[in-house]
C-alpha positions in Angstrom: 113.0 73.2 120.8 112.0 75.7 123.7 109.9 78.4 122.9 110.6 81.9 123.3 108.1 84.4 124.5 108.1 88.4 123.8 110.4 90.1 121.6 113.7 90.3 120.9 114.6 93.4 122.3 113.2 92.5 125.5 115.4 89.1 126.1 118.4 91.2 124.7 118.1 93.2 128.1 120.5 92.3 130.5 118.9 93.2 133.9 120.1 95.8 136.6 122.4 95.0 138.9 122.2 97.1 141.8 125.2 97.0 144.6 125.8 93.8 146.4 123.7 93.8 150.0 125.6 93.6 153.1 124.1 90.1 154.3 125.1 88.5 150.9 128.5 89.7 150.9 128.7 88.6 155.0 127.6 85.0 153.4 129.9 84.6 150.4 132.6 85.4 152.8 132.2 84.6 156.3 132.3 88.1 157.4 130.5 89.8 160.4 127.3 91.9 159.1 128.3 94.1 161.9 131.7 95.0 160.0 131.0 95.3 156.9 131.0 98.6 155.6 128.7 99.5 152.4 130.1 102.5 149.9 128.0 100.7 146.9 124.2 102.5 146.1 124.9 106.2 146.6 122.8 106.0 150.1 122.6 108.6 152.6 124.9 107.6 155.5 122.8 109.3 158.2 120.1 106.6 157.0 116.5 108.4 157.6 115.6 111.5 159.0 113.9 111.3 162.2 111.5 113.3 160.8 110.8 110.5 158.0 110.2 107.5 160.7 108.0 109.2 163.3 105.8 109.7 160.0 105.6 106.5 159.2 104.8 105.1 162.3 101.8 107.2 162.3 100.6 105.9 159.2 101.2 102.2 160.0 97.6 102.0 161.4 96.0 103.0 158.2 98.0 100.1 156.0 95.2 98.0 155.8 93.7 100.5 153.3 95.2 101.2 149.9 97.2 104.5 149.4 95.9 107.6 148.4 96.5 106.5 144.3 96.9 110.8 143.5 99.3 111.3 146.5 97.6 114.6 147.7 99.2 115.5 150.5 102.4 114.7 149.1 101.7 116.5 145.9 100.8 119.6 148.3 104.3 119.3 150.1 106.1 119.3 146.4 104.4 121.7 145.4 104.9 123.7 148.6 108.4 123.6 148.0 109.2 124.0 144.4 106.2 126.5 143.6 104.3 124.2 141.3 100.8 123.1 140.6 99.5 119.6 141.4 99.0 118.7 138.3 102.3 119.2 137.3 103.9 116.7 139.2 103.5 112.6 138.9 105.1 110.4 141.8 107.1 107.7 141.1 108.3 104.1 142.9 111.6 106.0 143.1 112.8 108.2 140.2 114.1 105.1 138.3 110.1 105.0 137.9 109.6 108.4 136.3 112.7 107.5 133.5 110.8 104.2 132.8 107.3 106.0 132.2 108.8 108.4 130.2 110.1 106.2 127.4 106.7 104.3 127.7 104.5 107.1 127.7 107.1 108.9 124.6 108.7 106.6 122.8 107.2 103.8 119.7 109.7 100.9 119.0 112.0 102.1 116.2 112.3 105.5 117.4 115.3 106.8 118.9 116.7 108.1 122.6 120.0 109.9 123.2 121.5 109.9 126.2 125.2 110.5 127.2 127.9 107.7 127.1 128.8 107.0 131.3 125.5 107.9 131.9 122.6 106.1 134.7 122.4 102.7 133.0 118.8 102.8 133.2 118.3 105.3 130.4 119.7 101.8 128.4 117.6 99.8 129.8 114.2 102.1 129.0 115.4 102.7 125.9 115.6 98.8 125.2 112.3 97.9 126.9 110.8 99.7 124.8 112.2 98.5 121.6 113.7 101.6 121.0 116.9 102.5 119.0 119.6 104.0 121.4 121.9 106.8 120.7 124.4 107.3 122.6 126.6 110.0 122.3 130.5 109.9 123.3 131.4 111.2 126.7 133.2 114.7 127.3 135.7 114.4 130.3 133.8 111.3 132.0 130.9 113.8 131.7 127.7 115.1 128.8 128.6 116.5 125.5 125.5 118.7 125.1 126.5 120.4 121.8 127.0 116.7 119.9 124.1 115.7 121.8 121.9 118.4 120.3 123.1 117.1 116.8 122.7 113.5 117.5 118.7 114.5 117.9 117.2 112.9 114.8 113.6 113.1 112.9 113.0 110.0 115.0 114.2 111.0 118.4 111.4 111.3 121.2 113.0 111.4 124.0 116.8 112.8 125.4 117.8 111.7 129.1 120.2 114.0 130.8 121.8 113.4 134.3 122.7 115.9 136.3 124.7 115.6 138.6 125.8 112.7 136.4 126.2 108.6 138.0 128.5 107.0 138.0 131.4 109.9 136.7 129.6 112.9 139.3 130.2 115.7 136.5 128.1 118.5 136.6 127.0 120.7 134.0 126.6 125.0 134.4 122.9 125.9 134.6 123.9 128.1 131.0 124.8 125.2 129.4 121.5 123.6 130.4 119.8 126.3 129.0 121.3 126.7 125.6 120.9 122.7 125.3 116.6 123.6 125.9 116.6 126.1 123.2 118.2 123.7 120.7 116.1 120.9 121.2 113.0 120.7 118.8 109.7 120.4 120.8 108.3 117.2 119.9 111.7 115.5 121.8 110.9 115.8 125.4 114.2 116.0 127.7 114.1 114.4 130.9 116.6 115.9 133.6 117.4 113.8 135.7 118.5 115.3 138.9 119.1 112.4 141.9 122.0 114.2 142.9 120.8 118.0 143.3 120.8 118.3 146.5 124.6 118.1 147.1 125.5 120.7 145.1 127.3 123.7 146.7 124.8 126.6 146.9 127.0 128.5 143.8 126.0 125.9 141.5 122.2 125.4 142.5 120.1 126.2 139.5 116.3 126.7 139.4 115.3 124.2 136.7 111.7 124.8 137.5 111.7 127.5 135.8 112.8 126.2 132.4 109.7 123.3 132.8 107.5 126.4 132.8 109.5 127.6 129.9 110.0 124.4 127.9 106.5 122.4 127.6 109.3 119.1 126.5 110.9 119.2 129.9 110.4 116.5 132.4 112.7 116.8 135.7 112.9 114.6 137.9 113.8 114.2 141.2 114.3 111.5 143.8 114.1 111.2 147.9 116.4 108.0 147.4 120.1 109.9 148.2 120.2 113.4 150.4 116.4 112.4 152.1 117.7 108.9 153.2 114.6 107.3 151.8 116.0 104.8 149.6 114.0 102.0 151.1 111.1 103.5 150.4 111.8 103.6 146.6 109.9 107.0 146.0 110.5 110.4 143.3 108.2 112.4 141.5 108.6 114.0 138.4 107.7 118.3 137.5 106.3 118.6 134.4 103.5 120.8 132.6 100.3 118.9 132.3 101.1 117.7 128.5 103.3 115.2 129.9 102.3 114.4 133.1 98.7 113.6 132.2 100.3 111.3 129.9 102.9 109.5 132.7 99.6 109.5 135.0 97.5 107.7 132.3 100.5 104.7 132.3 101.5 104.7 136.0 100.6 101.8 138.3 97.6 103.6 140.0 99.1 103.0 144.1 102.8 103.1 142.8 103.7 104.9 146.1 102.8 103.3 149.3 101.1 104.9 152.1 104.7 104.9 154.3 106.4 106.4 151.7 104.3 109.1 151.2 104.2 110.1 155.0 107.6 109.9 155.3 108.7 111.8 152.1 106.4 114.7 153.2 108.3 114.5 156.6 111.2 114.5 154.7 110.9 117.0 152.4 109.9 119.8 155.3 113.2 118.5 157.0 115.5 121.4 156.4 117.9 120.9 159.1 118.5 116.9 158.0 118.9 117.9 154.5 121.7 120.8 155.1 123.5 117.9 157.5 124.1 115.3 154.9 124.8 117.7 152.2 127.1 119.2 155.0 128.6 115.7 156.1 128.8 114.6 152.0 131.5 117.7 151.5 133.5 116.4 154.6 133.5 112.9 153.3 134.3 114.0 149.8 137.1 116.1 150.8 138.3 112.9 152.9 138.4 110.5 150.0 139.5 112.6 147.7 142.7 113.7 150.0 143.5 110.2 150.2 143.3 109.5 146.4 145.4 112.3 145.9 147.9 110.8 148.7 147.8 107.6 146.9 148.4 109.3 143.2 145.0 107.6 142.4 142.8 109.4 139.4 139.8 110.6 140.3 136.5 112.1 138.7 135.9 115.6 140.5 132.6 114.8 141.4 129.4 116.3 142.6 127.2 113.8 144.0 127.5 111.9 146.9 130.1 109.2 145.5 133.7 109.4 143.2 134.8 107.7 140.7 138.6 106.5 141.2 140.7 104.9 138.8 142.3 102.0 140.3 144.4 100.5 137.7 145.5 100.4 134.4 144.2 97.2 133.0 141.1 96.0 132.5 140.7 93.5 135.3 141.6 96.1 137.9 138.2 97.2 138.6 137.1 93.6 139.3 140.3 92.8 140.6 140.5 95.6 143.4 136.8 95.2 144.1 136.8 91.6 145.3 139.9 92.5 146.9 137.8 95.1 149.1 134.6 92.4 149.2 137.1 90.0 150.9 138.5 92.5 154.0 134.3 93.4 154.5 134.1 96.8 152.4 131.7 97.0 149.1 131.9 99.3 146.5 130.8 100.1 142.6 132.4 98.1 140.0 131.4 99.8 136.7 132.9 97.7 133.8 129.3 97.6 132.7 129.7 101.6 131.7 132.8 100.7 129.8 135.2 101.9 132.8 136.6 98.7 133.6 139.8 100.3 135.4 137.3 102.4 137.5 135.6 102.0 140.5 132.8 104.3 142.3 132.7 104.9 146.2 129.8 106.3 147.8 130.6 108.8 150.5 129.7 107.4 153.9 130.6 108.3 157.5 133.8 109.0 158.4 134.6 106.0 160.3 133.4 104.3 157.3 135.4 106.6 154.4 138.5 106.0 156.4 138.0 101.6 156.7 137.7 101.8 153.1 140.8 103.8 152.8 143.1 101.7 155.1 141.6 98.6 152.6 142.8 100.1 149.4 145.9 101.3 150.6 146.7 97.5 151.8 145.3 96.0 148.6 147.5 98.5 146.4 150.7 97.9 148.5 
């Protein structure tokens, strides 16, 4: 008889799967790296700013030392930007980091989380590592039901994630609807607002949620440099907050969670108006370009308002996995989500147009 070590909650997790890399798709299929085109993680096409890797060479000949553990600089350049004091901000290894600290800093095992069905499967997987009880709430047109959200909050609840824009459906919710949510929720439930996917909102729907965490002491947003900053590598967010929460994400938080290269190049980044304004720019052409040829196809889509779409490519429940090795086989690799419960689904990341159109001509051969 084997023994079993740590509880049950925590072997029940099945880990995160993040999108295939291009070198093990080139090896489980004989393909040419070179060829291959990648429309999987939601990363920024235009890869890093300029900006971002002239930064980081300069700090390569301090890596013999360990970060700066309170980020200062880079707290300076956040707070630079969004108008906020240092203290009210904790950096993260990627914002993935921030949503895991949160249910460890908020939630006891027992107590609840609610969270939107479709929504980023790591609120799940927080909510389970901590032993928590999950409560998730049915979707509303792929996207958040706020009003049954606000009633699923129970005596119990600690802690309500909230994506927007949402991954993997791309739904957005109106900044009034946000609001009304905040005023709802009781304050010992903190809501974390998860927003990866800001940046490539049209300037008619940007909201300033900065000033509802000045507002709301329960607020946590968070924000990543992972999509529209082309940092993903560098696996580095931050989280705005007032000081009752961040001094208790600070207290939990690996100490040097974000490396010295990540922090020069997110302040490059983040001072990188012009790169920022091109992929949010080049994001809208690619959308429009996928989306054309969905509609061309009489494919169902997701209107979506991140960097990726959600297209329905069949009716049964293989045809997600179906279509999708399909596409892994001609050198093109997308998002299968059957582990959202969209099994007919799959979700495209908007890349360069050379790239948006080889997956096109593979989907349309696949579907003929």
């Amino acid at each position: 008889m084997s023994i079993q070590f740590g509880p049950d909650y925590v072997r029940a997790i099945a880990p995160y799967q993040g999108g295939k890399p291009i070198a093990e798709v080139a090896r489980e299929f004989g393909l040419d790296e070179a060829k291959i085109i990648k429309l999987a993680s939601n990363e920024n096409p235009l890869g890093m700013p300029e900006s971002a890797k002239q930064a980081m060479l300069g700090a390569m000949a301090d890596l013999g030392r360990y970060p700066d553990a309170n980020g200062f600089e880079l707290k300076q350049a956040i707070t630079g930007k969004y108008d906020v004091p240092a203290e009210w901000i904790t950096l993260g290894n990627g914002s993935n980091d921030i949503l895991e600290l949160a249910a460890h800093a908020f939630v006891q095992p027992g107590q609840s989380v609610v969270y939107a069905e479709f929504s980023f499967a790591v609120y799940a997987l927080a909510t389970q590592a901590v032993g928590a009880r999950a409560i998730m709430v049915a979707a509303k047109d792929y996207g958040h039901d706020l009003d049954a959200m606000a009633k699923a909050i129970t005596t119990d609840t600690r802690l309500v994630f909230i994506a927007n824009p949402n991954n993997p459906t791309g739904t957005f919710i109106p900044a009034a609807d946000i609001a009304a949510f905040l005023a709802k929720v009781p304050q010992n439930v903190v809501v974390v607002l998860d927003e990866a996917y800001n940046e490539y909102l049209a300037p008619e729907l940007q909201y300033e949620s900065i000033a509802w965490v000045r507002q709301y002491p329960n607020l946590l947003v968070s924000r990543t440099l992972s999509k529209a900053y082309g940092l993903a590598g560098l696996r580095i967010g931050f989280g705005i907050a007032q000081p009752a929460i961040t001094d208790l994400l600070n207290r939990i938080r690996q100490p040097f969670n974000v490396n010295s290269a990540a922090q020069a190049a997110a302040i490059a980044a983040l001072n990188d108006s012009a790169f920022l304004q091109k992929s949010a720019r080049l994001n809208a052409e690619g959308y429009k370009q996928l989306t054309e040829a969905f509609d061309a196809m009489n494919l169902e889509y997701v209107r979506s308002y991140g960097n990726f779409v959600l297209v329905r490519v069949g009716n049964d429940d293989g045809a997600g996995a179906r279509i999708n090795l399909e596409l892994l086989k001609k050198g093109v690799i997308v998002r299968p989500v059957g582990n959202y419960g969209l099994p007919q689904w799959l979700r495209i990341s908007i890349g360069l147009p050379e790239e948006n159109a080889g997956f096109i001509d593979a989907l349309k051969s696949i579907l003929s």
